[in-house]
C-alpha positions as CSV (number, residue, x, y, z in Angstrom):
1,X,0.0,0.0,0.0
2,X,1.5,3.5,-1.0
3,X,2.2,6.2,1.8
4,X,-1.3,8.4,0.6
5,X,-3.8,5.0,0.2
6,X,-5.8,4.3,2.8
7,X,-7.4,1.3,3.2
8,X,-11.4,1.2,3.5
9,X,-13.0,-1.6,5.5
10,X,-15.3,-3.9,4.3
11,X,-18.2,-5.1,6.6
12,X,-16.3,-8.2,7.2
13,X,-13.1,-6.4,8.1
14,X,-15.5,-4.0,10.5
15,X,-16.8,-7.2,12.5
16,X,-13.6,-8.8,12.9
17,X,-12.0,-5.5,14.3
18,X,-14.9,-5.1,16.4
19,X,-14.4,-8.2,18.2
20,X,-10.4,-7.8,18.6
21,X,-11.5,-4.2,20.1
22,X,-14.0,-5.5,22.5
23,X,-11.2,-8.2,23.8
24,X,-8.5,-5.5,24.1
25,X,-11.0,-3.3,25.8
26,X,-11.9,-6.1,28.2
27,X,-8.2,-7.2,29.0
28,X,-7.3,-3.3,29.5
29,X,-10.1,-3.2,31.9
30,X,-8.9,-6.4,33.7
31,X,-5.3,-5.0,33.9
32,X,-5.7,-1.9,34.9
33,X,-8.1,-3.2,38.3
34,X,-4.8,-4.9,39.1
35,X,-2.6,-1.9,39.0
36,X,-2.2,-0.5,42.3
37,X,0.7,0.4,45.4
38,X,3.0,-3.2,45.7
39,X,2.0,-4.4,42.2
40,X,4.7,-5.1,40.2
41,X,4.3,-4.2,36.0
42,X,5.2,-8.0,35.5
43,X,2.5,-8.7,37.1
44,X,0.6,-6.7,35.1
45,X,1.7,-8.3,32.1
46,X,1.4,-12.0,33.2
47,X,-2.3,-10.8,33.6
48,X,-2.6,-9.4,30.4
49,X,-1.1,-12.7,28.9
50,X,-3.4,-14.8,30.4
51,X,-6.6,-12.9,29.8
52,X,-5.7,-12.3,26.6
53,X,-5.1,-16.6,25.5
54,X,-7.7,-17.4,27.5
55,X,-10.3,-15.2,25.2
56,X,-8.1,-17.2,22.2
57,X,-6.7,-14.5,21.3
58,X,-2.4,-13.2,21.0
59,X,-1.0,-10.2,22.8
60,X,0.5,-8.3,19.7
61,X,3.1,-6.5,21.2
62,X,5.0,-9.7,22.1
63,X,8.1,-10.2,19.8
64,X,6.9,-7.7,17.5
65,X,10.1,-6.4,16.5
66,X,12.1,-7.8,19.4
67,X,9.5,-5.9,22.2
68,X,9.6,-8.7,24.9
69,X,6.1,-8.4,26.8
70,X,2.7,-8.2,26.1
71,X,2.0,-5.2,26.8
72,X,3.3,-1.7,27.8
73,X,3.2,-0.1,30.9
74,X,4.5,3.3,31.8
75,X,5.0,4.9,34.6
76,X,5.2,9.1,35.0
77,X,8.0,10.2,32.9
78,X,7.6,7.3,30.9
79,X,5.8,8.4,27.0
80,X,5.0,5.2,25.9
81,X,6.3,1.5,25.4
82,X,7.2,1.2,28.4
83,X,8.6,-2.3,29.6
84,X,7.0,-4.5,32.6
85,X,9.6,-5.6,34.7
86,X,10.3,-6.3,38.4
87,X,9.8,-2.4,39.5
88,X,7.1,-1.8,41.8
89,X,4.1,0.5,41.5
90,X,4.2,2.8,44.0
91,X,1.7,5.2,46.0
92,X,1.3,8.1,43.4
93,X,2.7,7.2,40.3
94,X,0.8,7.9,37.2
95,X,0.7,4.9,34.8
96,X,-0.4,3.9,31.2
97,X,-1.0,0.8,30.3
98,X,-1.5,0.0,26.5
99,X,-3.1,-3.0,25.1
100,X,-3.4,-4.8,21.3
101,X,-4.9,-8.1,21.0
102,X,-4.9,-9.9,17.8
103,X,-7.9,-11.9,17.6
104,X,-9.8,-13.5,14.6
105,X,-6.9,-12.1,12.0
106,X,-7.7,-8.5,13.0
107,X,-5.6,-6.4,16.0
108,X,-7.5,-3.9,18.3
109,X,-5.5,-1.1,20.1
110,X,-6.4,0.9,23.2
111,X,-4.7,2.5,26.4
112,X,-6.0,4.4,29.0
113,X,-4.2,6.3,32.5
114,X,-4.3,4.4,36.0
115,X,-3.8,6.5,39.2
116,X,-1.8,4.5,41.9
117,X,-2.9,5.3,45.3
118,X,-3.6,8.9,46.5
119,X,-1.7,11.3,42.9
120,X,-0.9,14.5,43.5
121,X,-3.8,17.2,42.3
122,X,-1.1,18.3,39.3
123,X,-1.2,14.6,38.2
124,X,-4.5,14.8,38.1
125,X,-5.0,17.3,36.4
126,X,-2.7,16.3,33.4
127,X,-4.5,13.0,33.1
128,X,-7.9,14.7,33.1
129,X,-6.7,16.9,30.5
130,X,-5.2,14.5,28.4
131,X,-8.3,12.3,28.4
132,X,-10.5,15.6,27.2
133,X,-7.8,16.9,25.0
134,X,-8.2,12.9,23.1
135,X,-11.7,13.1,23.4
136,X,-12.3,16.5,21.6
137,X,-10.0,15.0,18.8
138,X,-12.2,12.0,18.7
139,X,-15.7,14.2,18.5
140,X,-14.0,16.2,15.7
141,X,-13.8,13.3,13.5
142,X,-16.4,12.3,10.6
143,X,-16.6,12.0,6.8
144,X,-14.7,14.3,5.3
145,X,-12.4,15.9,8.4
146,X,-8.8,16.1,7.4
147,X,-6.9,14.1,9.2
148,X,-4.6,17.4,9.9
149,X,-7.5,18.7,12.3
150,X,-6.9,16.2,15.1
151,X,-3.2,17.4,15.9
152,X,-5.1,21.2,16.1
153,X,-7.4,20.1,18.1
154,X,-5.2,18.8,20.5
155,X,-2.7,21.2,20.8
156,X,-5.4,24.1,20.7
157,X,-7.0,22.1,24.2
158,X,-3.8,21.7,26.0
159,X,-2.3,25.4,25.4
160,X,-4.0,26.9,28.1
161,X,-2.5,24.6,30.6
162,X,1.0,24.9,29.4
163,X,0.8,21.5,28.3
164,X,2.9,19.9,25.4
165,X,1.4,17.3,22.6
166,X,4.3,14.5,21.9
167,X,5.9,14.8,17.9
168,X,8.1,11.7,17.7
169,X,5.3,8.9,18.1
170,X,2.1,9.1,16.6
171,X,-1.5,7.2,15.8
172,X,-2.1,4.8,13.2
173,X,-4.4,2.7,10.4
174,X,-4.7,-0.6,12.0
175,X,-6.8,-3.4,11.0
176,X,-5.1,-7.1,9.7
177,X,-1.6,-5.4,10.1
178,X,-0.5,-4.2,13.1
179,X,0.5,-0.4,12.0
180,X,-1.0,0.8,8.8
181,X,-1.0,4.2,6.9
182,X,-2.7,6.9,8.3
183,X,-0.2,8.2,10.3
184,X,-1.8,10.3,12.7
185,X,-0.4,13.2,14.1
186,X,-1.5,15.0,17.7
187,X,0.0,18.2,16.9
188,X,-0.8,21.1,14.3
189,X,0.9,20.1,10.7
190,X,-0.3,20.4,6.9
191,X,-0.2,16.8,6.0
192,X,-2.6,15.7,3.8
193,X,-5.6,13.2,3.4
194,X,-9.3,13.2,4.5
195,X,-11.3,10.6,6.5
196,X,-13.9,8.4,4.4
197,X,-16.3,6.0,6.0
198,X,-14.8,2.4,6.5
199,X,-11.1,4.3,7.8
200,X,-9.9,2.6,10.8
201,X,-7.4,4.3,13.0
202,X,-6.0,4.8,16.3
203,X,-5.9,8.2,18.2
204,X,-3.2,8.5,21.4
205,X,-1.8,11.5,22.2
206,X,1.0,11.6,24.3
207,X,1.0,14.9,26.4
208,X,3.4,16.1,28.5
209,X,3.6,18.4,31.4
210,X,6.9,19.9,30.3
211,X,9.0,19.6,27.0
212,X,7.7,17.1,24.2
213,X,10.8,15.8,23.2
214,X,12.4,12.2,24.2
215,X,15.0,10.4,25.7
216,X,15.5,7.0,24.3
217,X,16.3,4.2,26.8
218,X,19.3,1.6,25.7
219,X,16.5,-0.9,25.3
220,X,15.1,0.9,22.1
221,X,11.7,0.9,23.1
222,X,11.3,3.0,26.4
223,X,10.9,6.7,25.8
224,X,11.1,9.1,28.6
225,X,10.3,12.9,28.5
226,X,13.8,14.6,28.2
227,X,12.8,17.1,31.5
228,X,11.8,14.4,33.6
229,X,8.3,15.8,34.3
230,X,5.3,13.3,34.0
231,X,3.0,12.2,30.4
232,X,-0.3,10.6,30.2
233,X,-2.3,9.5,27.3
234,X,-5.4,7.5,26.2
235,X,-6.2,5.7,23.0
236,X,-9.2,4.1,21.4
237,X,-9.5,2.3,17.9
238,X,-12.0,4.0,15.8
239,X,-13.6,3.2,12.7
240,X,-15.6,6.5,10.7
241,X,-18.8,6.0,10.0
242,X,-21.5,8.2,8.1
243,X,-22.2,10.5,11.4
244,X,-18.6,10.4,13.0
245,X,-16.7,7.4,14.5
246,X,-17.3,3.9,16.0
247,X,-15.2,2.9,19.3
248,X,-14.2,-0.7,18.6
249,X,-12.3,-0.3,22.0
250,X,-15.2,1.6,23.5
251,X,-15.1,1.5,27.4
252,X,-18.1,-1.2,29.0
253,X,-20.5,-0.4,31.8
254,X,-18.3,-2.5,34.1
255,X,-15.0,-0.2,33.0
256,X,-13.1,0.9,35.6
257,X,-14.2,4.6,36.7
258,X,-11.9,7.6,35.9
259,X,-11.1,9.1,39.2
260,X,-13.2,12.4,38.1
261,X,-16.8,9.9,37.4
262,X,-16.3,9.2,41.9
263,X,-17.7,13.1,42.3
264,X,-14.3,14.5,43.1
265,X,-13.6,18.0,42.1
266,X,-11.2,19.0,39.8
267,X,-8.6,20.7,41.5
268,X,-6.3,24.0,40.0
269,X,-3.0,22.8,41.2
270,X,-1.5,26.0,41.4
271,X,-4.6,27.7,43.3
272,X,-6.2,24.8,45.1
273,X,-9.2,25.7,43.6
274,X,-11.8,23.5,41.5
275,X,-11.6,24.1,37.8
276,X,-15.0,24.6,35.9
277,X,-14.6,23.9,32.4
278,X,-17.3,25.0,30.0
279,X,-18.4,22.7,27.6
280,X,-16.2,23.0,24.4
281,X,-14.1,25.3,26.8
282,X,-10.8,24.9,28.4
283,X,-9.9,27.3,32.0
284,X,-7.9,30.2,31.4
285,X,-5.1,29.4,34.2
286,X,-2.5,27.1,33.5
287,X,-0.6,24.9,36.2
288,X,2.7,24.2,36.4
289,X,3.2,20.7,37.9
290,X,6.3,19.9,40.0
291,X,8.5,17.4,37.9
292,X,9.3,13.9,38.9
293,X,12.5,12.3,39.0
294,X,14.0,11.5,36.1
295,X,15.1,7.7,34.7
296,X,16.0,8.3,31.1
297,X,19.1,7.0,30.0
298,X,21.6,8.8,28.1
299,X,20.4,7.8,24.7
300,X,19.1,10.6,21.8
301,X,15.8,10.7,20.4
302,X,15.0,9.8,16.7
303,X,13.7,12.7,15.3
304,X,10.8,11.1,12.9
305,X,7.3,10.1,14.2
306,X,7.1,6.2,14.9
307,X,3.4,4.8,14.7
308,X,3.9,2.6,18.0
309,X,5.7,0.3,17.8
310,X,6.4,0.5,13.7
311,X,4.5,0.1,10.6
312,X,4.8,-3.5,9.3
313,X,3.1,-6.7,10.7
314,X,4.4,-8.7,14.0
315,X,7.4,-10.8,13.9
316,X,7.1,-14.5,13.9
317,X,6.3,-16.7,16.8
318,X,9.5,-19.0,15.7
319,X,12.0,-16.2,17.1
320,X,10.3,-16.1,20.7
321,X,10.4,-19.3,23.3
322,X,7.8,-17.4,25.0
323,X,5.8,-16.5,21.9
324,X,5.6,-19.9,21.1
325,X,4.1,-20.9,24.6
326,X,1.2,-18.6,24.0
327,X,0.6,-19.5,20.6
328,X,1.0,-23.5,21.6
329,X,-1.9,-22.3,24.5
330,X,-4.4,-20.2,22.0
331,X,-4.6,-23.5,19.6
332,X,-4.9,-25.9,22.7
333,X,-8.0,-23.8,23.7
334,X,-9.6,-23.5,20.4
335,X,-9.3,-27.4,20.2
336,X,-11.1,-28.0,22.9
């Protein structure tokens, strides 16, 4: 497929994707219950490998490209593809947990923010914002839109915070393969290409409460904000229809509930004072959040958008002990 085609969806396609985005949702849901103070990201990810194998379905991200889990989780500073390890979660911490299953031959991609324990009210804040910020691009898409207008209306939301919208890593078509063209970017640029019904992409801004450029870990995967200070972001799979867009990783009635759904107040961390935001509007002060502690390695940042984790399909199960194991369990279940 050439850079400027876009592939359109046929009704088949629609269902299949439909069903990998209702497993990822479900998995992301089970995943991020888990999260909390003492909970290690491994753990995290053994859960997500399980849940996901025992719907007979394959956690993309493992192996794709050498990434050796099944899913990302990162913590503050972290941008994205974060690696589960043995590091604890601890009271505070702000984390993203991203999910892709690949089920029925089609992948389905979401993330969403988990607050461990009691976050600060400038965390808050930046994951509340970030989650509107990704929803305003989301209600701005329909027939016709170019796909130019999402980075606008991210950047546009965040401004008045003071608030920066990620450059190096982007969204993306999705569907049989992995990462697909369009590219989508979540910050203002010219590039062309409209949405028709039957598109299927991801949106997942990365925003940051400082500067928007990275720090690439040794591991080649981990990205960290270059100041240190802390980035959230959300994403949903979404297909255009005729009136707008379709969540195919739409959250459930039994979703976990965003700390703002418990009645708690928006708080202005610079003022202690609750924030009412109009609808369609954004508050005129903007808070500067005190920065976490740094863990980037020494290592410099690519200076080209990466879709996730790339833009071809996953590597074969042959180059991965543990990928095998998981792919030995999904046909062992769908024998039965």
């Amino acid at each position: 497929m050439l850079p400027w085609q876009i592939e359109v969806k046929s009704a088949e396609d629609i269902e299949g994707m439909r069903a990998a985005g209702r497993v990822a949702r479900e998995v992301l849901d089970l995943a991020g219950a888990l999260a909390a103070p003492g909970v290690t990201t491994d753990a995290i990810d053994a859960l997500v490998t399980e849940e996901t194998i025992k719907r007979g379905a394959y956690p993309s991200p493992l192996n794709y490209h050498g990434f050796p889990k099944s899913c990302c989780t990162s913590v503050n500073e972290v941008i994205c593809h974060g690696i589960p390890d043995s590091n604890v979660l601890k009271d505070g911490d702000v984390l993203n947990i991203d999910i892709t299953c690949y089920f029925g031959g089609y992948h389905g991609d979401c993330s969403e923010m988990v607050l461990i324990g009691d976050v600060d009210d400038a965390g808050k804040r930046l994951v509340k914002v970030t989650h509107d910020c990704w929803r305003a691009a989301i209600d701005y898409c329909k027939p016709g839109q170019p796909y130019s207008g999402i980075g606008k209306v991210i950047e546009d939301y965040i401004a008045p915070y003071g608030y920066t919208s990620v450059r190096e890593f982007c969204g993306h078509g999705i569907g049989k393969v992995f990462h697909t063209n369009p590219n989508i970017l979540h910050y203002k640029n010219n590039e062309p290409g409209k949405m028709e019904v039957g598109h299927v992409f991801t949106i997942e801004p990365m925003i940051c409460e400082g500067v928007y450029q990275h720090i690439m870990w040794n591991d080649q995967w981990t990205a960290t904000t270059r100041d240190g200070k802390r980035s959230a972001q959300f994403e949903h799979t979404l297909l255009v229809t005729p009136t707008g867009v379709e969540a195919f990783t739409g959250r459930l009635p039994t979703s976990n509930p965003y700390f703002w759904e418990d009645g708690a107040p928006m708080i202005d961390a610079t003022r202690g004072l609750s924030v009412v935001v109009p609808d369609g509007g954004v508050p005129a002060m903007a808070a500067q959040p005190k920065p976490t502690a740094a863990r980037a390695a020494p290592k410099a940042a690519p200076a080209t958008p990466k879709a996730g984790f790339g833009d071809s399909a996953p590597a074969s199960a042959s180059s991965s002990k543990k990928q095998q194991k998981a792919r030995a369990a999904v046909k062992k279940k769908k024998k039965k």
